[in-house]
N, CA, C and O atoms as a GROMACS GRO file, in nm:
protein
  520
    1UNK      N    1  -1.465   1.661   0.198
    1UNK     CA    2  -1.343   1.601   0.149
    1UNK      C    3  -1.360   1.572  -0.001
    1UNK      O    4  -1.464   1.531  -0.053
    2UNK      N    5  -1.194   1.612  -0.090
    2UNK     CA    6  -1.223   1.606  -0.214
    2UNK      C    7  -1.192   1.415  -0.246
    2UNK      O    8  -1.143   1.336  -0.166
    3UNK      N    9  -1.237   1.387  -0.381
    3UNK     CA   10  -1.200   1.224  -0.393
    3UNK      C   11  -1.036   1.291  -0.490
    3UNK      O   12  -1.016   1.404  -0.535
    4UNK      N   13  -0.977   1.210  -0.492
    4UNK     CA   14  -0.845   1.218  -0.555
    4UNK      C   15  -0.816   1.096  -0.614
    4UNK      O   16  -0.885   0.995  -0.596
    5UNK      N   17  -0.681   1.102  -0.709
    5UNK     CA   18  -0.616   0.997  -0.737
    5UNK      C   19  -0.513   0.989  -0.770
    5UNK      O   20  -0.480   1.035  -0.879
    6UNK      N   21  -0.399   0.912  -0.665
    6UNK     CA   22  -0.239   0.960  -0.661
    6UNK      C   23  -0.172   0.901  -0.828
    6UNK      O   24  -0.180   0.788  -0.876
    7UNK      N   25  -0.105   1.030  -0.887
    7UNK     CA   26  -0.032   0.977  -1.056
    7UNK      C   27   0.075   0.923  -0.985
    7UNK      O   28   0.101   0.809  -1.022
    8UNK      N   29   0.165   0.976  -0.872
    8UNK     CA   30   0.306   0.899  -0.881
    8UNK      C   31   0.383   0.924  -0.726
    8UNK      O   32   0.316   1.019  -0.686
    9UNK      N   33   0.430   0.911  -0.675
    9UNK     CA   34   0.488   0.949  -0.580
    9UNK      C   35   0.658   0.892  -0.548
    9UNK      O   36   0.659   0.769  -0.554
   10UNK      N   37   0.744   0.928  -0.528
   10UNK     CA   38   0.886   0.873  -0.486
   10UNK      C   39   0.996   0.984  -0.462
   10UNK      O   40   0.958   1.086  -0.404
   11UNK      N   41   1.094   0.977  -0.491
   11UNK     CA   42   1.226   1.060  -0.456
   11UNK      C   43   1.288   1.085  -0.627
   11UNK      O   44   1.302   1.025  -0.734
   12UNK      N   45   1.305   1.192  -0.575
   12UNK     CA   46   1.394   1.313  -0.705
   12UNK      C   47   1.296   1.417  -0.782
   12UNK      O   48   1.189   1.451  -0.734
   13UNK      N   49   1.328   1.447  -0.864
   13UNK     CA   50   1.264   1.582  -0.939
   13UNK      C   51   1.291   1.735  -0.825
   13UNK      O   52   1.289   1.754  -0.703
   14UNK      N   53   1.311   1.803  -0.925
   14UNK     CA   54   1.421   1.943  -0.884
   14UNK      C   55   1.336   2.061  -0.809
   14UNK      O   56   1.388   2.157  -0.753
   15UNK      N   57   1.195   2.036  -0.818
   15UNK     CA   58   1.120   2.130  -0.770
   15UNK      C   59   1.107   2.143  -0.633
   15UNK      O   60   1.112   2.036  -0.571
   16UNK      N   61   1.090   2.256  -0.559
   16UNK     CA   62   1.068   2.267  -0.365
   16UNK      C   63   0.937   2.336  -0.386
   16UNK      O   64   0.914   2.411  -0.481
   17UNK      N   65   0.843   2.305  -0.282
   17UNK     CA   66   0.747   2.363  -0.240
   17UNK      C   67   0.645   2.320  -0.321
   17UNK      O   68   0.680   2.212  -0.368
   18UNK      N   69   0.532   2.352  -0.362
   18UNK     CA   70   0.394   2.277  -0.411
   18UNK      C   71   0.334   2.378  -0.526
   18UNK      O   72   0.319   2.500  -0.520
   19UNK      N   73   0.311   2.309  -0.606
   19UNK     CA   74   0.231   2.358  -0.703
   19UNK      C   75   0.111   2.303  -0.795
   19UNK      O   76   0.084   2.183  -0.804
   20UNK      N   77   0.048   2.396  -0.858
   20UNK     CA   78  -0.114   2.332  -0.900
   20UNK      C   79  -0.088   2.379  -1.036
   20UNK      O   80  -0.072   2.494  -1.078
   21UNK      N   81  -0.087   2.236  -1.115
   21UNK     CA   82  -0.098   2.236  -1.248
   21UNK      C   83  -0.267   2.168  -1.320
   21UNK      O   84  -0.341   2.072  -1.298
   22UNK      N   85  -0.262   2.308  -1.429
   22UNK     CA   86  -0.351   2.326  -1.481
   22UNK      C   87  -0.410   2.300  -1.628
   22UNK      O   88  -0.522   2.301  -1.679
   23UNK      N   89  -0.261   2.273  -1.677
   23UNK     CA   90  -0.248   2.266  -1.849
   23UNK      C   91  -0.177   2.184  -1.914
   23UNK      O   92  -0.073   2.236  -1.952
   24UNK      N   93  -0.192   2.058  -1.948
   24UNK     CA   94  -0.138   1.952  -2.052
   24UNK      C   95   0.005   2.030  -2.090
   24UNK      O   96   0.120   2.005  -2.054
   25UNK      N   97  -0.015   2.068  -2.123
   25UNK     CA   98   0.185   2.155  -2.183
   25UNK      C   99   0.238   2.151  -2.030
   25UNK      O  100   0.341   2.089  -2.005
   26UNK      N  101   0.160   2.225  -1.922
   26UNK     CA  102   0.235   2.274  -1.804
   26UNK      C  103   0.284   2.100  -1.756
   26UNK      O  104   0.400   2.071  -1.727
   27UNK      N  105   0.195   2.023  -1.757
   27UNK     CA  106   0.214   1.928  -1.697
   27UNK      C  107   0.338   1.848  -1.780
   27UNK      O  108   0.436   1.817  -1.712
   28UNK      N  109   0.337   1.816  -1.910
   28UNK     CA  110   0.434   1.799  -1.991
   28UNK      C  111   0.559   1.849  -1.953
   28UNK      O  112   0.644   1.767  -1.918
   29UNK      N  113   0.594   2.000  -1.954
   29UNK     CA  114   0.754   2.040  -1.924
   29UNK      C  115   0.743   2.001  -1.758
   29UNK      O  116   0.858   2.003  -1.716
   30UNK      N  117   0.650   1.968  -1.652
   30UNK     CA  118   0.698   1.949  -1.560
   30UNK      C  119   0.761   1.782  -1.524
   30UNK      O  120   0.842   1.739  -1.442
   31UNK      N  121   0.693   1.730  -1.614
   31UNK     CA  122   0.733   1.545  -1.616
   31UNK      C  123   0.835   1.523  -1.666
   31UNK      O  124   0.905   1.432  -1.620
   32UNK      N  125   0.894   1.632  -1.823
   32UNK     CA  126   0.975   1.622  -1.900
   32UNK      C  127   1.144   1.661  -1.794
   32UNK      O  128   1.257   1.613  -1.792
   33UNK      N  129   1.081   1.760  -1.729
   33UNK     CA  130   1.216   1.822  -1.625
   33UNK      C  131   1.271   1.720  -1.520
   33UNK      O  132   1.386   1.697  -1.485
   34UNK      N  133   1.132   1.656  -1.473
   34UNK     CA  134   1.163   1.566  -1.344
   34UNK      C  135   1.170   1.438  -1.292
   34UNK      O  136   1.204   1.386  -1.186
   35UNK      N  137   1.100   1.382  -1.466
   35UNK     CA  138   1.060   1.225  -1.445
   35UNK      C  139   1.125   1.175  -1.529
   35UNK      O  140   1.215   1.094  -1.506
   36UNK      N  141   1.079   1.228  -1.679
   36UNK     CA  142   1.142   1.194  -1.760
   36UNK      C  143   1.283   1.095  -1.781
   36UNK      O  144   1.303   1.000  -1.856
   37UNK      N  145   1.371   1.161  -1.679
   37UNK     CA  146   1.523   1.067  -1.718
   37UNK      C  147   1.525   0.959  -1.632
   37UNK      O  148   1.630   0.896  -1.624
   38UNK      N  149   1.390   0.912  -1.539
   38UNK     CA  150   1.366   0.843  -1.472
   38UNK      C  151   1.346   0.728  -1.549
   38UNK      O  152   1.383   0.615  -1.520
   39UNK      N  153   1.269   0.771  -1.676
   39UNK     CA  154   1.207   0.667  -1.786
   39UNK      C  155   1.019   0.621  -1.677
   39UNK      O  156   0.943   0.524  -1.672
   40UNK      N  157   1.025   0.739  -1.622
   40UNK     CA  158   0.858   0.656  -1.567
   40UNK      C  159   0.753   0.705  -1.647
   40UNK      O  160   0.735   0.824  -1.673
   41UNK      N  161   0.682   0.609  -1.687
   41UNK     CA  162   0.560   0.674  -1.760
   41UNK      C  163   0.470   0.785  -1.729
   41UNK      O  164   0.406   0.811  -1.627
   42UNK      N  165   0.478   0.843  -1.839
   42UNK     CA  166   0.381   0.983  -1.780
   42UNK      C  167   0.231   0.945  -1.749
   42UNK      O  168   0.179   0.879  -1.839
   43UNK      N  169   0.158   0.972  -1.650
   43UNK     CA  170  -0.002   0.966  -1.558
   43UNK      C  171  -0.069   1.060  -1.694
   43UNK      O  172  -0.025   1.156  -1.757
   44UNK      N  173  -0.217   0.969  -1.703
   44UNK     CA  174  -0.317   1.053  -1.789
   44UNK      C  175  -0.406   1.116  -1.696
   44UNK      O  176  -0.471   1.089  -1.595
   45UNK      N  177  -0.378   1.221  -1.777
   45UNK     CA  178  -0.464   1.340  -1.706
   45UNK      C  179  -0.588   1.424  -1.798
   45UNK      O  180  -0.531   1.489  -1.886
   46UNK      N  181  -0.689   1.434  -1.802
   46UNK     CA  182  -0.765   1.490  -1.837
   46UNK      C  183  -0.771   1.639  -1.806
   46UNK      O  184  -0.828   1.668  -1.701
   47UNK      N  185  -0.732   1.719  -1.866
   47UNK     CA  186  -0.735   1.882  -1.801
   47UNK      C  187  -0.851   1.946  -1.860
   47UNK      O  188  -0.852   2.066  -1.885
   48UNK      N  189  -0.950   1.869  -1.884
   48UNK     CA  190  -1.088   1.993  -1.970
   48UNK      C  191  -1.172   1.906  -1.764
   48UNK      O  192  -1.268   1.966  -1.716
   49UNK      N  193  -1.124   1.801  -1.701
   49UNK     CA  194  -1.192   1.809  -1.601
   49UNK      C  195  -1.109   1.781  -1.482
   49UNK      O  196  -1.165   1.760  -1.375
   50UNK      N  197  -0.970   1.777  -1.492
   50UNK     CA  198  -0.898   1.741  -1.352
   50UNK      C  199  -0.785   1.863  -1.392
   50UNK      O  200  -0.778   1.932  -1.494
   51UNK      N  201  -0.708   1.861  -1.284
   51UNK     CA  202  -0.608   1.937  -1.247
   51UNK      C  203  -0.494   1.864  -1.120
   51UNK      O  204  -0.530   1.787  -1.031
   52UNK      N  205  -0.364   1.912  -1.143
   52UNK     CA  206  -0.273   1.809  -1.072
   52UNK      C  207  -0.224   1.911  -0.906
   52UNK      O  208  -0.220   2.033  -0.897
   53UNK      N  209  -0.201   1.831  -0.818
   53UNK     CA  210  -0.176   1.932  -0.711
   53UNK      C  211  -0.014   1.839  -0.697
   53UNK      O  212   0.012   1.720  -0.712
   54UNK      N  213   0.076   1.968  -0.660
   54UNK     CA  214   0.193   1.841  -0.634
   54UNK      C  215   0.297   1.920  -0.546
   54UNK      O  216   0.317   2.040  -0.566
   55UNK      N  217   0.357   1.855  -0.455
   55UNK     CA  218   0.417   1.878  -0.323
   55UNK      C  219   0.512   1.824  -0.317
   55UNK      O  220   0.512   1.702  -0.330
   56UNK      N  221   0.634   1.897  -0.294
   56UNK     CA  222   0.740   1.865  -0.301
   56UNK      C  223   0.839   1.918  -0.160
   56UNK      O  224   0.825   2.020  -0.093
   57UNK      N  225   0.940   1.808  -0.145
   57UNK     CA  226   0.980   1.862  -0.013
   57UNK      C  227   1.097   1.973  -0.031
   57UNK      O  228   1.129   2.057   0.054
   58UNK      N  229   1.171   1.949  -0.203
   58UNK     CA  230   1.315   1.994  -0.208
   58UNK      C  231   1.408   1.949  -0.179
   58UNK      O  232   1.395   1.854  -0.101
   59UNK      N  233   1.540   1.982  -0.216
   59UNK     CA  234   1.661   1.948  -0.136
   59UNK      C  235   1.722   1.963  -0.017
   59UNK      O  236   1.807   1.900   0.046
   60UNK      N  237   1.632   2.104   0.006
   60UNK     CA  238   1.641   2.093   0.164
   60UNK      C  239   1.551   2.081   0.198
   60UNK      O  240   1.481   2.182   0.207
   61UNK      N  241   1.498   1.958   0.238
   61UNK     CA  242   1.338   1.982   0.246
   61UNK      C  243   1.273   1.983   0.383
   61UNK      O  244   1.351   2.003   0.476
   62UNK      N  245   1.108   1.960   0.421
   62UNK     CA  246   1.117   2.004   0.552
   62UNK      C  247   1.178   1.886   0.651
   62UNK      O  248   1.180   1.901   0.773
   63UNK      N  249   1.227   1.771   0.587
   63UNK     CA  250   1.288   1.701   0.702
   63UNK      C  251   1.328   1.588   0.642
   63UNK      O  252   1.304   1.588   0.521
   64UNK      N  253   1.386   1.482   0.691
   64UNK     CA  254   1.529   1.463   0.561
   64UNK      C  255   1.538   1.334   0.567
   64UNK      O  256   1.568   1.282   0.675
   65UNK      N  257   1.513   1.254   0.449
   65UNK     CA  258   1.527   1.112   0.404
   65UNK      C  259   1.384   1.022   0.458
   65UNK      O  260   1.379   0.923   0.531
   66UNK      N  261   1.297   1.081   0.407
   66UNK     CA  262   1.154   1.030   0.412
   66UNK      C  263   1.109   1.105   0.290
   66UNK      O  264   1.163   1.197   0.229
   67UNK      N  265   0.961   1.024   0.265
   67UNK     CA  266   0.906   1.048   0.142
   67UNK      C  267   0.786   1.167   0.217
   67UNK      O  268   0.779   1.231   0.321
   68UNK      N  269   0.718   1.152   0.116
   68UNK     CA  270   0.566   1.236   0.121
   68UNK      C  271   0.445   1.212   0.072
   68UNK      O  272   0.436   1.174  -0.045
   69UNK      N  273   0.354   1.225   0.135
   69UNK     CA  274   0.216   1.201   0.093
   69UNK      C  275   0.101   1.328   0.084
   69UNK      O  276   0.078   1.416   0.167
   70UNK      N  277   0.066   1.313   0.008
   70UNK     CA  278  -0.114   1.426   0.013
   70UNK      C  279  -0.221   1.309   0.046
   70UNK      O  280  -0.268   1.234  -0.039
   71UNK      N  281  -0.247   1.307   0.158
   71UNK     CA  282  -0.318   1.270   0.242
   71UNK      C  283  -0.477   1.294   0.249
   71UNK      O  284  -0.559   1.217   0.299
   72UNK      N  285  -0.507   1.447   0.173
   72UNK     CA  286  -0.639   1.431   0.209
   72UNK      C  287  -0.646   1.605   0.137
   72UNK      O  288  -0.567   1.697   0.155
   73UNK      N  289  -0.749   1.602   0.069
   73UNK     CA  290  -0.793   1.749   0.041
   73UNK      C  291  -0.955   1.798   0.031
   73UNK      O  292  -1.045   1.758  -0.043
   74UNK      N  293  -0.954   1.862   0.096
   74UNK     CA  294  -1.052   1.931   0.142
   74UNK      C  295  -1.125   2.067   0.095
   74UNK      O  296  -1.066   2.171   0.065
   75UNK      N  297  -1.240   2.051   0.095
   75UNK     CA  298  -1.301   2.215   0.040
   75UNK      C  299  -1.368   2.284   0.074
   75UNK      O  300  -1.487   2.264   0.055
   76UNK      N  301  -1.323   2.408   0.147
   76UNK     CA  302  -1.346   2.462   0.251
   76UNK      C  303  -1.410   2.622   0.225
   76UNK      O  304  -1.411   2.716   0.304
   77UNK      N  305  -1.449   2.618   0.121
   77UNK     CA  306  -1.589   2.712   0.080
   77UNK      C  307  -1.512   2.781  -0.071
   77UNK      O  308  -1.506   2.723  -0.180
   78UNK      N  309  -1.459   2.914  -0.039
   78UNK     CA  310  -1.364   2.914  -0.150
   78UNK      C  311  -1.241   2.894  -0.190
   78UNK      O  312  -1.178   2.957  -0.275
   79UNK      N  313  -1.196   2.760  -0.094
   79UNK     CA  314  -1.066   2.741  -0.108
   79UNK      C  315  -1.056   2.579  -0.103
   79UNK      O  316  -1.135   2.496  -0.056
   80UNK      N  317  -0.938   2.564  -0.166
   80UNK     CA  318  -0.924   2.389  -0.136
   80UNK      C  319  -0.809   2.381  -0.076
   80UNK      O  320  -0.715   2.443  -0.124
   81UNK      N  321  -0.795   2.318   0.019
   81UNK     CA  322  -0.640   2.270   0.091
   81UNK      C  323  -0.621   2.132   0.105
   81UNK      O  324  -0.715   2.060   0.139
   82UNK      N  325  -0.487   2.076   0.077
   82UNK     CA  326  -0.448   1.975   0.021
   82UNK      C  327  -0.308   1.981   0.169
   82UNK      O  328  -0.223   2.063   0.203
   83UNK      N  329  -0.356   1.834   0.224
   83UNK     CA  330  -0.268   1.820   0.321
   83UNK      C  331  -0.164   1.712   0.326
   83UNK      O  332  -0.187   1.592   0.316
   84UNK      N  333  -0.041   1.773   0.343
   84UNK     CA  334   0.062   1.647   0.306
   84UNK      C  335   0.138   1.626   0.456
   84UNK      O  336   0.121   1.696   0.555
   85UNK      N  337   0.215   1.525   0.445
   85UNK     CA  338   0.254   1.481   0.581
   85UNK      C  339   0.390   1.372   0.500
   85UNK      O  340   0.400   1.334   0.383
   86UNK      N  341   0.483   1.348   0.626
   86UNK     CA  342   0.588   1.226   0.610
   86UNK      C  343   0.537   1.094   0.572
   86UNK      O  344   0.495   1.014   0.656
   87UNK      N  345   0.540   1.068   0.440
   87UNK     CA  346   0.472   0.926   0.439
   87UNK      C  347   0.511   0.825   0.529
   87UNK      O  348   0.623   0.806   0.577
   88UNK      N  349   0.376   0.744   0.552
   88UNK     CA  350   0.358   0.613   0.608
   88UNK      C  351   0.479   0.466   0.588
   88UNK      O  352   0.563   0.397   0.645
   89UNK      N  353   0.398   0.493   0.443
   89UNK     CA  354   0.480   0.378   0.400
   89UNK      C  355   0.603   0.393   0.283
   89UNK      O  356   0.606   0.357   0.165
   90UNK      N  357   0.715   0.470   0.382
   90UNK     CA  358   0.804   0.530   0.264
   90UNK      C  359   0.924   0.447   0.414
   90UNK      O  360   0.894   0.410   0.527
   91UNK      N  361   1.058   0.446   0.339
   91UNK     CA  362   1.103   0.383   0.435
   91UNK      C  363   1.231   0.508   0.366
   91UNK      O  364   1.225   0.557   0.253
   92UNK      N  365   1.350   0.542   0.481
   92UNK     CA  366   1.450   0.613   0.474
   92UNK      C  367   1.521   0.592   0.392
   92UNK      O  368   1.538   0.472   0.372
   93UNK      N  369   1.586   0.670   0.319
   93UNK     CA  370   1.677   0.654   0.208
   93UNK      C  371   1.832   0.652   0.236
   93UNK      O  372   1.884   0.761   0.260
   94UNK      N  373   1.892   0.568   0.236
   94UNK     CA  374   2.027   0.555   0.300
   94UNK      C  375   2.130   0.663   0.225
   94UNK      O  376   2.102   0.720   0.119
   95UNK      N  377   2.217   0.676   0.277
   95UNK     CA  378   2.337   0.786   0.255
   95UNK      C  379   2.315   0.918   0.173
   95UNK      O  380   2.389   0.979   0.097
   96UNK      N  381   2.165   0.944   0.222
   96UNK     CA  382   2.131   1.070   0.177
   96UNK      C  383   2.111   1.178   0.262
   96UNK      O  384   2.016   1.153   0.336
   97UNK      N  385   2.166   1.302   0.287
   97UNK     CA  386   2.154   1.372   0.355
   97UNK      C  387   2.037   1.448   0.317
   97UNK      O  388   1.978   1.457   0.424
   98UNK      N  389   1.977   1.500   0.244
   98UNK     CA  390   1.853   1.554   0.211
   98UNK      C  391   1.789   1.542   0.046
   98UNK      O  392   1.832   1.582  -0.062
   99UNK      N  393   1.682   1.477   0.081
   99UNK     CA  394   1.614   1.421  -0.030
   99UNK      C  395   1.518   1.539  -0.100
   99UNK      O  396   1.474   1.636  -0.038
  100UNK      N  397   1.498   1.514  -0.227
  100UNK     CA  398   1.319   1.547  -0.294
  100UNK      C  399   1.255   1.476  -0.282
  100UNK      O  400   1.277   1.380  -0.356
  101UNK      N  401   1.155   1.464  -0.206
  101UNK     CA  402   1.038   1.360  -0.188
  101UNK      C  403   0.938   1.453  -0.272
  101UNK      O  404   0.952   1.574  -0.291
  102UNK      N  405   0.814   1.357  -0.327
  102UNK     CA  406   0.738   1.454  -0.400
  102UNK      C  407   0.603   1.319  -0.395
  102UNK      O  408   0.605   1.196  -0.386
  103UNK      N  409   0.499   1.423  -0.405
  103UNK     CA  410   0.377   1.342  -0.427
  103UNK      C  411   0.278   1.455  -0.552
  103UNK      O  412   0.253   1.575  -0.562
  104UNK      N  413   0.254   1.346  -0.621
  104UNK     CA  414   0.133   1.424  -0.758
  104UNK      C  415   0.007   1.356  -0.740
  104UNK      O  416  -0.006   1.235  -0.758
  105UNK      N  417  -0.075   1.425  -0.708
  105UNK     CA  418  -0.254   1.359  -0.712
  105UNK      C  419  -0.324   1.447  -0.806
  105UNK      O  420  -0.297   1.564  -0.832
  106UNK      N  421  -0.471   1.331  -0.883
  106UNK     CA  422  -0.526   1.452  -0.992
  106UNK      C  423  -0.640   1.464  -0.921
  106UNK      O  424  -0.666   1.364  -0.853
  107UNK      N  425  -0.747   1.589  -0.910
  107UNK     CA  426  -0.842   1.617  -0.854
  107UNK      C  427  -0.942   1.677  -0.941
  107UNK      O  428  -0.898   1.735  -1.041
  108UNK      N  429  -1.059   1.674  -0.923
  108UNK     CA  430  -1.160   1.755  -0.998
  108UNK      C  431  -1.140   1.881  -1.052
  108UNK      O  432  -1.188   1.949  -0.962
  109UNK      N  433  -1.099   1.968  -1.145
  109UNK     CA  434  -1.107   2.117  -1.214
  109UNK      C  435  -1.154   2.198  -1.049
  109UNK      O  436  -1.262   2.158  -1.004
  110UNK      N  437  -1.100   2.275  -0.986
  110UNK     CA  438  -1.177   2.410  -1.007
  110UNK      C  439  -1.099   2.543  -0.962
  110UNK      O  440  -0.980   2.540  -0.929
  111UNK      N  441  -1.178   2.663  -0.962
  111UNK     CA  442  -1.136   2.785  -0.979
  111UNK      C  443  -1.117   2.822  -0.847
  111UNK      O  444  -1.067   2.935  -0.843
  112UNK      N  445  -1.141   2.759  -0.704
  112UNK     CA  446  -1.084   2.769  -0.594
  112UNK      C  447  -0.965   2.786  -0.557
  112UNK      O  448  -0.888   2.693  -0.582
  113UNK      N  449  -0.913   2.902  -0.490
  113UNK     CA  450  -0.757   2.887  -0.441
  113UNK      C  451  -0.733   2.785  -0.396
  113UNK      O  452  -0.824   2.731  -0.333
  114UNK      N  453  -0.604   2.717  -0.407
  114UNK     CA  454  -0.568   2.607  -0.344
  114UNK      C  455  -0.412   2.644  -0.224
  114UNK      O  456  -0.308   2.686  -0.276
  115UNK      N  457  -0.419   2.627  -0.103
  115UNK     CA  458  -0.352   2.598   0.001
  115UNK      C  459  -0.313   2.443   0.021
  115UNK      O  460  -0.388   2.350   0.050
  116UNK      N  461  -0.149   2.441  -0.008
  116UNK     CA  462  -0.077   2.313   0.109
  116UNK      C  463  -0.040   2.316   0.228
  116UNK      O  464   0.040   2.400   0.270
  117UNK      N  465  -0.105   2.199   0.317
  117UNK     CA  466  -0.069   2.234   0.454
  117UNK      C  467   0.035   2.127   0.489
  117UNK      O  468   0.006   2.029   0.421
  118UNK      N  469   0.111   2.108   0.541
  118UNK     CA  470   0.235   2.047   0.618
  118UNK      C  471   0.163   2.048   0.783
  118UNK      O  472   0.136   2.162   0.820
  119UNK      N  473   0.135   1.954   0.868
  119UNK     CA  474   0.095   1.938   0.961
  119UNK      C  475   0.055   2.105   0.976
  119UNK      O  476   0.003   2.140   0.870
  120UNK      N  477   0.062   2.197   1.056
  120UNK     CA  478  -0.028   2.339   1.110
  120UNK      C  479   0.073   2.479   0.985
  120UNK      O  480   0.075   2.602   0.988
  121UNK      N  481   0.122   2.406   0.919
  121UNK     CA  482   0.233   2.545   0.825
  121UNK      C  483   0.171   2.518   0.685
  121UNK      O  484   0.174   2.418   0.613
  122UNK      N  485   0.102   2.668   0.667
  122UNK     CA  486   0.040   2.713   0.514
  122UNK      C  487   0.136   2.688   0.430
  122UNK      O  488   0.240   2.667   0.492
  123UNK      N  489   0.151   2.681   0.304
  123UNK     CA  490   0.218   2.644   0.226
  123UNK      C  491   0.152   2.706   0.091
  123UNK      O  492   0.072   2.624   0.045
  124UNK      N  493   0.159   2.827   0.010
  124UNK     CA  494   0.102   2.866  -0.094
  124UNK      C  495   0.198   2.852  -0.211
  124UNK      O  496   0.310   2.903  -0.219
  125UNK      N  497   0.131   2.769  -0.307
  125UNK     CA  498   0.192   2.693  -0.400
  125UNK      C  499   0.246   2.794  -0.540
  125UNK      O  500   0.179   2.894  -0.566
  126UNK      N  501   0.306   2.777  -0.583
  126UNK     CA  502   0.401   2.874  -0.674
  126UNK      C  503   0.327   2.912  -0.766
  126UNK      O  504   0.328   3.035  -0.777
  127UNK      N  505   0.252   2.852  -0.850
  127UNK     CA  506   0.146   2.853  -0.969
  127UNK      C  507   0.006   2.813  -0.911
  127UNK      O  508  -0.030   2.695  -0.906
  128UNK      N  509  -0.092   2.949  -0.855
  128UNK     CA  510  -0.223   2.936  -0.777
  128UNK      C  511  -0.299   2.982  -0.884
  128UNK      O  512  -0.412   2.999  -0.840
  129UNK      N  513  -0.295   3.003  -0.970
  129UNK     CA  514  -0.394   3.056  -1.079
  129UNK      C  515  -0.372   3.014  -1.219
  129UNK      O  516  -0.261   2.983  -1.262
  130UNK      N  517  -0.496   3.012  -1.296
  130UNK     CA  518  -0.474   2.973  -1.461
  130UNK      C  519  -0.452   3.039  -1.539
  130UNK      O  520  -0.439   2.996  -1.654
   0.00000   0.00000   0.00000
């Protein structure tokens, strides 16, 4: 099991499905697109030794008015998989028919493919390489 550390987690930002950011700029236009008009402070990230994994449910996402968590990531020889699930402690969002839930954790650098799993469904993240 990898150690992690969650930058932010809640509802909105426009992205579906999961992706692994690698680069101070990348991470920049992705905060600038999704947080930004939120006014939430941007998470320090070190990218000469961490990298961001981040999971998103979408607007249609896999199931509707709950948040999300990355729960636990793991490294499983040449690969790392990063497992997310319906958060715990997220409570339903009223008069929403389908939310963006999203979770960002920073993890150690490395050159391992990375896989998101959703309880038993692979999930290969949009940006898998540097």
């Amino acid at each position: 099991m990898i150690q992690f550390d969650s930058l932010d987690k809640g509802f909105c930002g426009t992205y579906q499905g999961c992706t692994v950011v690698y680069t101070q700029q990348d991470f920049d236009n992705l905060w600038d697109m999704n947080y930004a008009p939120m006014q939430r402070p941007k998470p320090t990230v070190d990218f000469s030794k961490e990298m961001v994994l981040a999971a998103y449910t979408g607007p249609s996402g896999l199931w509707s008015n709950s948040g999300i968590e990355i729960y636990q990531v793991n490294d499983v020889g040449s690969a790392l998989e990063a497992l997310f699930r319906p958060s715990a402690d997220s409570s339903p969002v009223p008069f929403v028919d389908r939310i963006n839930a999203y979770h960002l954790v920073k993890v150690p650098c490395s050159d391992a493919e990375v896989t998101f799993l959703f309880e038993s469904m692979r999930i290969k993240p949009w940006q898998s390489r540097r």
